[in-house]
C-alpha positions, 0 to 999 in steps of 0.5 A, spaced: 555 248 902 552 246 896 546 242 895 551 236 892 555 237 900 547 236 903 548 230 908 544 224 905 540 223 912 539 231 916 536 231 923 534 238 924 532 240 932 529 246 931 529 250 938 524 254 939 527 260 945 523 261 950 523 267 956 520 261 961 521 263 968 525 257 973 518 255 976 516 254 968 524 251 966 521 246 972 514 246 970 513 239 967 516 233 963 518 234 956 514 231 951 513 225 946 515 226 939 508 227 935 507 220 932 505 222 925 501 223 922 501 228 928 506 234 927 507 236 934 507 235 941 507 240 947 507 239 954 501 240 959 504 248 960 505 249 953 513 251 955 516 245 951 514 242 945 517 237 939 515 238 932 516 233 926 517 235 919 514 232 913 519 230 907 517 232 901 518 228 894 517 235 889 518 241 890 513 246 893 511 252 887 511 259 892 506 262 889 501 264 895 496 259 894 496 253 899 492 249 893 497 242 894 494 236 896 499 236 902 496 241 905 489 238 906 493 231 909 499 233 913 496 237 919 499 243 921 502 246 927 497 251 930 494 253 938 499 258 938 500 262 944 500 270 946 505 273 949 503 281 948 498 283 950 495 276 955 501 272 955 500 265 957 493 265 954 491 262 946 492 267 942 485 270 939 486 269 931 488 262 929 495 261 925 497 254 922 504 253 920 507 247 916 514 245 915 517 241 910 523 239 906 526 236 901 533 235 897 536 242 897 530 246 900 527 247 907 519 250 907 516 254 912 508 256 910 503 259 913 495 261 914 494 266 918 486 267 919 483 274 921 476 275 924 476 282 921 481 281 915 479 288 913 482 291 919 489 288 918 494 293 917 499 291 910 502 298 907 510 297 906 513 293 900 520 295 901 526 289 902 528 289 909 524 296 911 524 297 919 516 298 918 515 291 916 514 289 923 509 294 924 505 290 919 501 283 919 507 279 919 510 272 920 516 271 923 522 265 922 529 265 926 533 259 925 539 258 929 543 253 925 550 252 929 546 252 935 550 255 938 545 259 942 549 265 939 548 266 932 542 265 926 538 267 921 531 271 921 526 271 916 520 276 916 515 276 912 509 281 911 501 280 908 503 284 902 509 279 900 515 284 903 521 280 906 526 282 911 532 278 912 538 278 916 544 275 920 543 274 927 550 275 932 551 276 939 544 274 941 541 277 938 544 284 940 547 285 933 543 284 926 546 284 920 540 286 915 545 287 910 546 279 908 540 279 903 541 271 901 537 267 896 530 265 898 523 266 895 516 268 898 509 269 896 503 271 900 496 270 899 489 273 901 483 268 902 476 269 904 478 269 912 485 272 912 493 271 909 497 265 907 504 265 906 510 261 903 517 260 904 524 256 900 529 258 904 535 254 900 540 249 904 545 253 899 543 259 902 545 258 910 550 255 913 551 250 918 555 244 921 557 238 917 555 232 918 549 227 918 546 230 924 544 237 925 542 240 932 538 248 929 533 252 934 527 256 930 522 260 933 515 262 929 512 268 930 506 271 929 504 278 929 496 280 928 498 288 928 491 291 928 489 288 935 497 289 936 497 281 937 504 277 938 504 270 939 508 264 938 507 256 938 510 255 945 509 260 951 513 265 952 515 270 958 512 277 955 519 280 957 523 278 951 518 282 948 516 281 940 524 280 938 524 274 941 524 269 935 532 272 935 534 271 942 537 265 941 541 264 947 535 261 950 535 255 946 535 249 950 540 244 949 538 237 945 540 230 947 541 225 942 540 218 943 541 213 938 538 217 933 532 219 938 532 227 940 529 228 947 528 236 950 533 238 955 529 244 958 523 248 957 520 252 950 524 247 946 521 244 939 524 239 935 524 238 928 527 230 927 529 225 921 529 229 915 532 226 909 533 231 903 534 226 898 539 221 895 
C-alpha cells in the first residue's frame, strides 16, 4: 500500500503484549485514555495501559539529536518497568519514548538515560547481526494485522545498527532477510543515548480500511547491568523476545470511534490522522 492508498483517518491500537499471570489478566480495570496533553495512561498494577500518538505537521529530521521543539512540549511516555532481573519493580535507568506520525510516516523515538554511560556496552555495526541484542539496544515489535500471529521487529542499538525483521507463527519464526526501507539515528548525550526511527507507512503492510487495530511493544535493554524493561509489566517468563510474542496481545473493542482495553498489558495508540 503506497502513501497515495494511506486512509485519510487511521486509528492505530498499539498492543503491547504482556506474560500476565490470571490473577494479573484480573487484576484491575483498564484505564482511561490519557487526555492530552498527557501521552499514556496505566492501571494501578502497571499491566494495561493506553497510549496516545501525537500527530506531526513536518516531518521529523532522523538525525539523533532530539533537538525539535516537540520534544520539550509533548510529553514522553516513561516509567518503564523491569522484567529481568526485578520483574515487576521500575526499571533502574530511565527511558522516555514518544510516538508520532504523519501522512506517510510512523515515528518512534527515544532517550535512553544511563547513570555510568561509560559503561555501556556498543560494539557491533553490522545490519541484522545477532550480537546487536548483546548491546545497549531499543526494541519495537509491531503487529500490524492484529492478528496475534504476525508482525515486524525493529531493533536498534546505541551505535546505530538496525536489525529488522517479519515476525511469523508467533514469534517462533523470524525472518531477518526482509530488509525494508526505514531510517534510524543515534545519538549521545551527556547522560546517556537517543534514538530516532521513520518506519515508512509504504514499507509495512496492513489492512485496508479507515480504522487500524496494530499491537506494539517497546523494549529496552541496559546490556551492562543486563537490565530489560518495557512500558507495562511483564512476567520475566516470555523472557527478553517478548516484544515479538504476539499472540498475547489482547483484543481491542471499538466503540463509536472510542477504543477500550479488553484485557491485561494492552496499550493503545488512537486517532491518528496521516493527512489530507
Amino acid at each position: 500500500m503506497n502513501s497515495a492508498d494511506m486512509p485519510r483517518t487511521l486509528a492505530l491500537l498499539l498492543a503491547l503484549a504482556c506474560a500476565a499471570s490470571v490473577a494479573e489478566a484480573q487484576d484491575g480495570d483498564d484505564p482511561p485514555p490519557p487526555v492530552p496533553p498527557q501521552v499514556i495512561s496505566r492501571n494501578a498494577s502497571g499491566t494495561r495501559a493506553i497510549l496516545r500518538a501525537v500527530r506531526l505537521t513536518t516531518p521529523l529530521r532522523i538525525d539523533g539529536k532530539l533537538d525539535e521543539e516537540i520534544y520539550a512540549t509533548v510529553p514522553p511516555i516513561s516509567d518503564f518497568i523491569q522484567m529481568e532481573p526485578r520483574a515487576g519493580e521500575p526499571a533502574t535507568e530511565q527511558t522516555d519514548v514518544w510516538l508520532f506520525f504523519d501522512r506517510d510516516n510512523f515515528y518512534i523515538l527515544a532517550r535512553c538515560w544511563d547513570s555510568h554511560p561509560e559503561r555501556e556496552l556498543a560494539d557491533e555495526m553490522r545490519r541484522d547481526s545477532n550480537r546487536i541484542v548483546g548491546n545497549e539496544e531499543i526494541a519495537i515489535g509491531i503487529d500490524t494485522f492484529h492478528d496475534r500471529r504476525s508482525g515486524y521487529n525493529f531493533e536498534i542499538n546505541r551505535l546505530g545498527a538496525r536489525w529488522d525483521g517479519t515476525i511469523a507463527d508467533d514469534g517462533k519464526v523470524i525472518n531477518s532477510n526482509w530488509n525494508p526501507v526505514w531510517q534510524a539515528a543515534t545519538g549521545r548525550f551527556d547522560r546517556g543515548w537517543v534514538v530516532e526511527a521513520r518506519i515508512p507507512f509504504k514499507s509495512i503492510r496492513y489492512l485496508p480500511g479507515t480504522d487500524q487495530t496494530w499491537g506494539i511493544n517497546v523494549r529496552r535493554i541496559v546490556r551492562w547491568k543486563n537490565e530489560i524493561s518495557f512500558i507495562t509489566r511483564i512476567s520475566a517468563g516470555i523472557t527478553q523476545t517478548a516484544h515479538m510474542k504476539v499472540s498475547i496481545s489482547p483484543t481491542f473493542d471499538r466503540v463509536g470511534g472510542a477504543s477500550r482495553a479488553g484485557q491485561s498489558g494492552y496499550q493503545a495508540v488512537r486517532d491518528l490522522e496521516p493527512g489530507n
